[in-house]
N, CA, C and O atoms as a printed pandas DataFrame, in Angstrom:
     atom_number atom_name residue_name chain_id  residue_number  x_coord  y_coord  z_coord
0              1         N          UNK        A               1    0.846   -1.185    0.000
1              2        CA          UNK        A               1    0.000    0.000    0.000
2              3         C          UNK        A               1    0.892    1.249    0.000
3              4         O          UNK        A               1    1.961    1.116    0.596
4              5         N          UNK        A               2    0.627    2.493   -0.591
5              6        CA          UNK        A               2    1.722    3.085   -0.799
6              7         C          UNK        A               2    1.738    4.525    0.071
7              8         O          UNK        A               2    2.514    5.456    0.286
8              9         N          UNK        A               3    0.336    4.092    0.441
9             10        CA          UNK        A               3   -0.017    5.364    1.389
10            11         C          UNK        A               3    1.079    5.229    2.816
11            12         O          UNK        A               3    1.766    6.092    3.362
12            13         N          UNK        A               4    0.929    4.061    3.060
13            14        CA          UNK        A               4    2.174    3.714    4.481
14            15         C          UNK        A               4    3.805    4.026    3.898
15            16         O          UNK        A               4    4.619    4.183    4.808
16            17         N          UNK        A               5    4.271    4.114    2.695
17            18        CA          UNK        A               5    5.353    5.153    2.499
18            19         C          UNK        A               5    5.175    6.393    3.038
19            20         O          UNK        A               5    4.346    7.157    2.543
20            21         N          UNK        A               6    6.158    6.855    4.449
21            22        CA          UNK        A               6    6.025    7.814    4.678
22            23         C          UNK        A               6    7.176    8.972    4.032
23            24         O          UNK        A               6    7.164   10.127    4.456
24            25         N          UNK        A               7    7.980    8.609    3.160
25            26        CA          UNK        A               7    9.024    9.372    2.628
26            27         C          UNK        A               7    8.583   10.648    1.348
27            28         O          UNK        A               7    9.321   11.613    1.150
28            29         N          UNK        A               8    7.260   10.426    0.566
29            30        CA          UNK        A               8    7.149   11.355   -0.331
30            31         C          UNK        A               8    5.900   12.408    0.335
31            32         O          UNK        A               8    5.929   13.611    0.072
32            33         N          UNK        A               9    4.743   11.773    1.276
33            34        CA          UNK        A               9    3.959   12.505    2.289
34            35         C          UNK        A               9    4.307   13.492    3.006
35            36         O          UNK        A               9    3.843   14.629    3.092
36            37         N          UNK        A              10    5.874   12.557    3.947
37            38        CA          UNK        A              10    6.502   14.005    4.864
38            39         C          UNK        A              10    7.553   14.917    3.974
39            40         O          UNK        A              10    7.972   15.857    4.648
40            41         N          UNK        A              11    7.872   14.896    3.171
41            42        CA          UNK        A              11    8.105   15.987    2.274
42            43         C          UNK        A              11    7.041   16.782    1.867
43            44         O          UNK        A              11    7.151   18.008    1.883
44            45         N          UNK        A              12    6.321   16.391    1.609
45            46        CA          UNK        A              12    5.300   17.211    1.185
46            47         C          UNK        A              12    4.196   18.189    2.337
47            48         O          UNK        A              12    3.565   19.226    2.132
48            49         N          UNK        A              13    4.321   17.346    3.537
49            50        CA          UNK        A              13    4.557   18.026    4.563
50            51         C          UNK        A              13    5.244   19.177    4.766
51            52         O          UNK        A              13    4.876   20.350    4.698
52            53         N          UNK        A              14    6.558   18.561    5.091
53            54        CA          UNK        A              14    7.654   19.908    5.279
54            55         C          UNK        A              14    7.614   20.741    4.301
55            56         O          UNK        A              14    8.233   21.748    4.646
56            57         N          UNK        A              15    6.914   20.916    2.513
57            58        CA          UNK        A              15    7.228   21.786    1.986
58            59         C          UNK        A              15    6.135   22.495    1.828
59            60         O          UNK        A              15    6.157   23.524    1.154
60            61         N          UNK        A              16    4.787   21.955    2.551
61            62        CA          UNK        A              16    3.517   22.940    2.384
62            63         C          UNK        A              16    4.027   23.932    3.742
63            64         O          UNK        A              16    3.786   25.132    3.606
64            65         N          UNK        A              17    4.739   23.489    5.083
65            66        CA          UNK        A              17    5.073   24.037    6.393
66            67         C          UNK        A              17    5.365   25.098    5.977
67            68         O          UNK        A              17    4.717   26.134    6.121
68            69         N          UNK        A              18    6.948   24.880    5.094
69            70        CA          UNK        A              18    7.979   25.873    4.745
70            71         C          UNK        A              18    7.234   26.711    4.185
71            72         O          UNK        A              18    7.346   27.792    4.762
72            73         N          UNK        A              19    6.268   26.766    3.035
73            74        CA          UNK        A              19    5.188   27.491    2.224
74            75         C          UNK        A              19    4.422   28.414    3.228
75            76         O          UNK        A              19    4.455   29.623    2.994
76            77         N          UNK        A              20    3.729   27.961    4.333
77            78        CA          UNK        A              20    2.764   28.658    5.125
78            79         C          UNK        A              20    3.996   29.540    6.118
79            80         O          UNK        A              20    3.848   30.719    6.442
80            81         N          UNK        A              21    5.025   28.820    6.443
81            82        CA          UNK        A              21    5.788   29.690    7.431
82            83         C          UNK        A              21    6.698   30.957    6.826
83            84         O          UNK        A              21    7.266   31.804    7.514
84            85         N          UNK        A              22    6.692   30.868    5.278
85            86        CA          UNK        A              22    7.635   31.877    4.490
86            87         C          UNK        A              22    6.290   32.850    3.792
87            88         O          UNK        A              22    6.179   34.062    3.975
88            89         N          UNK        A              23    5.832   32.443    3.398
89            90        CA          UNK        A              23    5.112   32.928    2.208
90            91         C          UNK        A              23    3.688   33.938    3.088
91            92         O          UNK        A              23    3.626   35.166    3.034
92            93         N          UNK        A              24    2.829   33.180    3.727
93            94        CA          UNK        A              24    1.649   33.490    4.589
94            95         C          UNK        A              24    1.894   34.776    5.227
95            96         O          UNK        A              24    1.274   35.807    4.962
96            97         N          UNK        A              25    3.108   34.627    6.333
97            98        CA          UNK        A              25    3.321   35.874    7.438
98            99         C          UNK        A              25    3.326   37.101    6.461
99           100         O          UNK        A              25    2.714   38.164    6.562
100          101         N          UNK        A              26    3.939   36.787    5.766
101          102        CA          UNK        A              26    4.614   38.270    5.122
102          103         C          UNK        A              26    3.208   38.546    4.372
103          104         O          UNK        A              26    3.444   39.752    4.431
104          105         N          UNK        A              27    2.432   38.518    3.967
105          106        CA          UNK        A              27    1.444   38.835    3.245
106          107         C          UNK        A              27    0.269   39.577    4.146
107          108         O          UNK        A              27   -0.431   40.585    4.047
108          109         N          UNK        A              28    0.466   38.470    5.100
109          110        CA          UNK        A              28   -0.431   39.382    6.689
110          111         C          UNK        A              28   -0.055   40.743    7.093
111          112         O          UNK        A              28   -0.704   41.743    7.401
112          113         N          UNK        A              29    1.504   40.403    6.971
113          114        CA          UNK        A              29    1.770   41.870    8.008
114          115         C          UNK        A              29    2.274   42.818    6.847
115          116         O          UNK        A              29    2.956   43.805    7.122
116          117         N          UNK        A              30    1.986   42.557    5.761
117          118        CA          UNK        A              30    1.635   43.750    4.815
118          119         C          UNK        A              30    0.465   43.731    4.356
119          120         O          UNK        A              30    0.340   43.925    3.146
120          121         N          UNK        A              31   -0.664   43.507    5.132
121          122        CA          UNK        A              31   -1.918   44.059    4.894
122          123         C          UNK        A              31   -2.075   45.374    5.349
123          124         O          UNK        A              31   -1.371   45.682    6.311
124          125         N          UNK        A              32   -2.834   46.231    4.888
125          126        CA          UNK        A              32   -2.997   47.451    5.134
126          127         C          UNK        A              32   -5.064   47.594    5.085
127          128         O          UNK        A              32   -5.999   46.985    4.567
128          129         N          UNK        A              33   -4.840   48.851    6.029
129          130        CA          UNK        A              33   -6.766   48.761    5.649
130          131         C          UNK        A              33   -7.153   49.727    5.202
131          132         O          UNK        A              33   -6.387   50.665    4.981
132          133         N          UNK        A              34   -8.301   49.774    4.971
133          134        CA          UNK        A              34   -8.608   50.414    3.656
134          135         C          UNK        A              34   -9.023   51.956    3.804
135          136         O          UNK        A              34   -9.080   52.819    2.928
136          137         N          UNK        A              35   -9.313   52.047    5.270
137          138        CA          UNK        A              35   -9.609   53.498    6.079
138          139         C          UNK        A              35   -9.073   53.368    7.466
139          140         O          UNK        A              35   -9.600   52.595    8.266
140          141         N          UNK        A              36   -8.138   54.033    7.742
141          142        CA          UNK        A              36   -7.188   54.491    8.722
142          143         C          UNK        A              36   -8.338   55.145    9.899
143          144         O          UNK        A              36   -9.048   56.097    9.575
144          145         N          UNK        A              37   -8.390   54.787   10.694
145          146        CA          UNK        A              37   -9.084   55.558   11.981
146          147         C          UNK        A              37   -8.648   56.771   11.800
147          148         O          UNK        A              37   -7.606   57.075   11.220
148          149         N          UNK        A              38   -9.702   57.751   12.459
149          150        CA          UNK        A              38   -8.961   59.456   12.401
150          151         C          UNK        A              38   -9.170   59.530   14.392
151          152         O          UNK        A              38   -9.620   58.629   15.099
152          153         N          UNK        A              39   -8.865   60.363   14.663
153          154        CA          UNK        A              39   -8.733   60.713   16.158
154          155         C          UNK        A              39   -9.757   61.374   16.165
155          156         O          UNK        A              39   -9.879   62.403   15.500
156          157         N          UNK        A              40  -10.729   60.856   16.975
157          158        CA          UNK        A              40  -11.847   62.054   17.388
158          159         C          UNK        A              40  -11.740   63.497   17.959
159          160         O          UNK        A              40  -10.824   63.425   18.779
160          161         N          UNK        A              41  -12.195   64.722   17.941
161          162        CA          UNK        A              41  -12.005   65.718   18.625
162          163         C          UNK        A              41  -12.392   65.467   20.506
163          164         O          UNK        A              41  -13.165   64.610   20.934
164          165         N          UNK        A              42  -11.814   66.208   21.135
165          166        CA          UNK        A              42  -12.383   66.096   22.528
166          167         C          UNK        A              42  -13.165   67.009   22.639
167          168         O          UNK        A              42  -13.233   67.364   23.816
168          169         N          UNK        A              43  -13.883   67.647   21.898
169          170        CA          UNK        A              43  -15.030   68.842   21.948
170          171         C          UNK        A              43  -16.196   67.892   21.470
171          172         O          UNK        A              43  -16.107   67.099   20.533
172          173         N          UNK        A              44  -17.446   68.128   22.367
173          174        CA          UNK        A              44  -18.770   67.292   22.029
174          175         C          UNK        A              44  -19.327   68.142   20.776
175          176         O          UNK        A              44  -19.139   69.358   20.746
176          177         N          UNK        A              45  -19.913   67.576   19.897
177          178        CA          UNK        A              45  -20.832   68.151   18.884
178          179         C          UNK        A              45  -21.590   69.003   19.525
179          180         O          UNK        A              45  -21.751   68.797   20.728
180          181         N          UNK        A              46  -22.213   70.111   18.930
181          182        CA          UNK        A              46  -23.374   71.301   19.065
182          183         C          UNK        A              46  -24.570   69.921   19.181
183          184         O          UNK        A              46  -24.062   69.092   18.427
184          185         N          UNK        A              47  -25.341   69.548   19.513
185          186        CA          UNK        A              47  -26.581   69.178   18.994
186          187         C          UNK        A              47  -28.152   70.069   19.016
187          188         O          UNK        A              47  -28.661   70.622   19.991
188          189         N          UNK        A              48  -28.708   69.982   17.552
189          190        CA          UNK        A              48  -29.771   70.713   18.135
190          191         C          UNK        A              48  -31.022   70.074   18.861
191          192         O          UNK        A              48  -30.809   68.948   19.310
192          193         N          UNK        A              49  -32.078   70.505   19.024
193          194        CA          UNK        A              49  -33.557   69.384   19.413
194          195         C          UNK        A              49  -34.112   68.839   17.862
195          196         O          UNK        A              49  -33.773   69.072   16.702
196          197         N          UNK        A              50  -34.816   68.262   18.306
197          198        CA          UNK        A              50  -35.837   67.435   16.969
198          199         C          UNK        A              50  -36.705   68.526   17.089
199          200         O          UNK        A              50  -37.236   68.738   18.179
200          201         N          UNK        A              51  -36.975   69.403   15.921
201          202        CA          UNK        A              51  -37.950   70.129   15.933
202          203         C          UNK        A              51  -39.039   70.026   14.775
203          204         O          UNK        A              51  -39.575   71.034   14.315
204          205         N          UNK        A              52  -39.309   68.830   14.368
205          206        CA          UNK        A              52  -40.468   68.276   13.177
206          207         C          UNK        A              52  -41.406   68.227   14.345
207          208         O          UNK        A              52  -41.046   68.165   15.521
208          209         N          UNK        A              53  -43.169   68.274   13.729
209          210        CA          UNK        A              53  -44.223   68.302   14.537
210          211         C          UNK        A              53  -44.436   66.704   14.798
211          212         O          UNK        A              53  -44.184   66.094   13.759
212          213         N          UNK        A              54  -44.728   66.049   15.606
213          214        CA          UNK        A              54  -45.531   65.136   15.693
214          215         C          UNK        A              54  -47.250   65.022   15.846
215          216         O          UNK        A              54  -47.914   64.981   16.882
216          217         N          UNK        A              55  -47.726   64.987   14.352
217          218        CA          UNK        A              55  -49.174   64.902   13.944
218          219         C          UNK        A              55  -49.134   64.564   12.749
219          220         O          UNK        A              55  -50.178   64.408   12.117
């Protein structure tokens, strides 16, 4: 049975590893997003009242 050869499996192992441990990170930590947070002001907004009628 050729599946119980473990010599061409764990290569293929170690070279999907090497793949996710080289290739993956670096792609993550050069993600960037697509809108940068801005800093809120520490001054509250003006708000006015609701002044539409209710009827």
């Amino acid at each position: 049975m050729p599946q119980l050869n473990p010599a061409p499996w764990f290569a293929i192992l170690v070279f999907s590893w090497l793949v996710f441990l080289t290739v993956i990170p670096s792609k993550v930590l050069a993600h960037t997003f697509p809108n940068e947070p801005t800093l809120q002001s520490t001054e509250k907004p003006k708000t006015d009242p609701w002044t539409w009628p209710w009827h």
